[in-house]
C-alpha positions as CSV (number, residue, x, y, z in Angstrom):
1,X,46.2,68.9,88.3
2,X,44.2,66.4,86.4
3,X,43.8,66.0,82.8
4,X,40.7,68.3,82.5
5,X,42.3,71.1,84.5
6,X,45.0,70.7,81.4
7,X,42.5,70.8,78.8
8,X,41.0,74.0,80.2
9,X,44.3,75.7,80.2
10,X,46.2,74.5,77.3
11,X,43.1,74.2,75.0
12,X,44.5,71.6,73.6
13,X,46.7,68.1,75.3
14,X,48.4,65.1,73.5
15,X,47.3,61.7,75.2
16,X,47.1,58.4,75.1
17,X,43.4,57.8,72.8
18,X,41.9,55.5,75.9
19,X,42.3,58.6,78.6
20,X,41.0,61.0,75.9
21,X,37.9,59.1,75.1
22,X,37.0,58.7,78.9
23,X,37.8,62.8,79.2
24,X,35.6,63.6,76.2
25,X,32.3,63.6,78.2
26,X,33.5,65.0,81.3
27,X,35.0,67.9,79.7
28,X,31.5,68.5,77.7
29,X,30.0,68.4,80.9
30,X,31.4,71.0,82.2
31,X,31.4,73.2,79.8
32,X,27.5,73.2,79.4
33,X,27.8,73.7,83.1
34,X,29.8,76.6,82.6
35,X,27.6,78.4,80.1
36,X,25.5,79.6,82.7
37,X,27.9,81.6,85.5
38,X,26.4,81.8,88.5
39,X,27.8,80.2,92.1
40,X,26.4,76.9,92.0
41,X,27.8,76.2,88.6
42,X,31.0,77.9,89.9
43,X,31.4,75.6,93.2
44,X,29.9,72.1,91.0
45,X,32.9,72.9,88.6
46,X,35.5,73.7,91.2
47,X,34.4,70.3,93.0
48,X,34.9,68.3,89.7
49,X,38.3,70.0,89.1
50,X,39.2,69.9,92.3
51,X,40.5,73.3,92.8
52,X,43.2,73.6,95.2
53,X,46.1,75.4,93.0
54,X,44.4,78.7,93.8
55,X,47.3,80.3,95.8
56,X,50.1,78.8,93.3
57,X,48.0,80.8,90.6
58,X,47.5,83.8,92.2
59,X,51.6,83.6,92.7
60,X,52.4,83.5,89.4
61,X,49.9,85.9,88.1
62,X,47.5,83.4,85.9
63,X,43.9,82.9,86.1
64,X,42.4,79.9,87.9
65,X,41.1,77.2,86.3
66,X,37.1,77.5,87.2
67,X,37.7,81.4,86.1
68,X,39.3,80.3,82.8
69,X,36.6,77.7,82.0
70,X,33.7,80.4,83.3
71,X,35.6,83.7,82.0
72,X,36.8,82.6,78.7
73,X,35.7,78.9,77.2
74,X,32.2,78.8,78.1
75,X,31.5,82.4,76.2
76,X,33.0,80.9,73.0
77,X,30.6,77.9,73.1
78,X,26.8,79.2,74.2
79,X,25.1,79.4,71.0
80,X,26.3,75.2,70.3
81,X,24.4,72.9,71.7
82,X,27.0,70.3,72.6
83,X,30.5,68.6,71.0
84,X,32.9,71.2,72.1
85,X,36.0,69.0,71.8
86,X,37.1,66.7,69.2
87,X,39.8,63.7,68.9
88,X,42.4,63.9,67.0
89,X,44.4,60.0,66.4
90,X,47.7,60.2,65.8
91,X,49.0,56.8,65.9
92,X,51.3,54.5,68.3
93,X,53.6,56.0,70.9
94,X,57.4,54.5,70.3
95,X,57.8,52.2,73.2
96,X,54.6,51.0,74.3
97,X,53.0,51.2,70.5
98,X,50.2,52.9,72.8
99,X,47.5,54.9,70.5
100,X,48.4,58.3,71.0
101,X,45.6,61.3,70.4
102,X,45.1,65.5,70.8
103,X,42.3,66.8,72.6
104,X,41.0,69.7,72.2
105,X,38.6,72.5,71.3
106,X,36.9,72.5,68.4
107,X,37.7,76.5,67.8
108,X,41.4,75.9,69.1
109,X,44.0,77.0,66.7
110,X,47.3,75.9,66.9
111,X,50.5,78.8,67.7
112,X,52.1,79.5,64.5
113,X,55.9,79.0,65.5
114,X,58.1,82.3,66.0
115,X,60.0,83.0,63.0
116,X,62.9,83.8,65.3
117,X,63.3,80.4,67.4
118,X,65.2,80.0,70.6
119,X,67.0,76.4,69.1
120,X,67.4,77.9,65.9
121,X,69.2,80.7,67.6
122,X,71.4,78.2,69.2
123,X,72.4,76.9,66.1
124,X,73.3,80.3,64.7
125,X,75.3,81.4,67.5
126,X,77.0,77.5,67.2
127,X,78.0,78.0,64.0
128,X,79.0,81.4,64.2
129,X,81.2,80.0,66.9
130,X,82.6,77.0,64.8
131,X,83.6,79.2,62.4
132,X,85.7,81.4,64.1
133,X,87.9,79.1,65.5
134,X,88.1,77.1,62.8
């Protein structure tokens, strides 16, 4: 799946700033594309996205792509006329020193964590562990 297929899914992507600046106006495109559902926005999308993960999809139970973009991010964005995603810098990538960036939605808000985390739950059971054999 390419980079705008992840965008659409996720709602959001870390990258490096280069690849999100060239996915910027491809992903606006396709939104305003998407704000009008009918089939020749539908197969225009799917060509762009390149839509062959519709089997692997159906398997695990999740939407497609083209239905996700059509279904439930276009609806959020018909009354703005454009600048559906913004860039978010956050500086060099250890290793490379390659700008790194977030793309994403303008209305996408971030998962507040669980309070109840899977490796904070490892630690607990660690320690609990650590002490009684101590």
């Amino acid at each position: 799946m390419n980079l705008s297929g992840q965008l659409i899914r996720y709602g959001r992507i870390r990258t490096t700033e280069t690849k999100a600046k060239e996915l910027r106006p491809k992903i606006e495109r396709l939104v305003t594309r998407a704000r009008v559902d009918n089939v020749h926005n539908r197969r225009m999308v799917a060509r762009v996205l390149r839509m062959h993960d519709k089997a692997s999809s159906k398997a695990a139970g999740e939407k497609s792509i083209v239905q996700t973009l059509f279904e439930d991010i276009a609806p959020r964005f018909v009354g703005r006329p454009g600048g559906y995603t913004r860039i978010i810098k956050l500086g060099n990538r250890s290793g490379d020193a390659a700008a790194m960036a977030f793309i994403e939605f303008v209305d996408y808000v971030p998962e507040a964590p669980d309070a109840h985390s899977h490796s904070h739950d490892f630690a607990t059971e660690a320690d609990a562990q650590a002490h009684t054999h101590a």
